[in-house]
C-alpha positions as CSV (number, residue, x, y, z in Angstrom):
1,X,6.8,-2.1,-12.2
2,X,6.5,1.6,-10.8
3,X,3.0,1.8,-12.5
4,X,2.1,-1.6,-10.1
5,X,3.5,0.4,-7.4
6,X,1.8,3.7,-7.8
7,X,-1.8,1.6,-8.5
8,X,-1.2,-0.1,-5.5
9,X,-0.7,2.6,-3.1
10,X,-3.0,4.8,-4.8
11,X,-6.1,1.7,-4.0
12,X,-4.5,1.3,-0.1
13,X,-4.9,5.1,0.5
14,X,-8.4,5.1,-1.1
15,X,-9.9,2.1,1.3
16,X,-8.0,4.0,4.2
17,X,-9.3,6.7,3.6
18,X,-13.0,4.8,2.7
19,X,-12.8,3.2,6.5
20,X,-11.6,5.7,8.2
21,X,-12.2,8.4,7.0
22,X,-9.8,11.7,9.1
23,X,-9.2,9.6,12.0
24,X,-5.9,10.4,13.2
25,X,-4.5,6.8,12.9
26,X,-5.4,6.4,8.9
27,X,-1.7,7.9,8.2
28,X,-0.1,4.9,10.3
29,X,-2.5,2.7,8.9
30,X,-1.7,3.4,5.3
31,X,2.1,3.4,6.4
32,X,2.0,0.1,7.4
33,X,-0.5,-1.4,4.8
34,X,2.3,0.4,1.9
35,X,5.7,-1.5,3.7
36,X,3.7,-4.4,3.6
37,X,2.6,-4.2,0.3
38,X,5.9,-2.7,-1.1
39,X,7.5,-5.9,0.7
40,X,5.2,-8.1,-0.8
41,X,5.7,-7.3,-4.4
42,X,9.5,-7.0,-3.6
43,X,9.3,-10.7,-3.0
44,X,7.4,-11.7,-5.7
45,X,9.3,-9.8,-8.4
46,X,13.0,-11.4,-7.3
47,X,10.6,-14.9,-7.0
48,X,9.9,-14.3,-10.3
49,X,13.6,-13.6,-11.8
């Protein structure tokens, strides 16, 4: 589960970083997109059990 984790986080940050490059709102962006991710597979993995 912390491999799905860290390969998720790891693609958000590159495609943050791919779109916007050093603007100074790609920190807050990836912040958000990982709580919402994290969230998401929280949800499916206690769906799941």
């Amino acid at each position: 589960m912390l491999i799905l984790v860290w390969f998720v986080v790891c693609i958000i940050f590159y495609f943050v970083q791919l779109i916007l490059g050093d603007s100074g709102h790609s920190l807050e962006l990836f912040a958000v997109l990982t709580a919402v991710a994290l969230f998401l597979i929280s949800k499916i993995k206690y769906k799941i059990k």
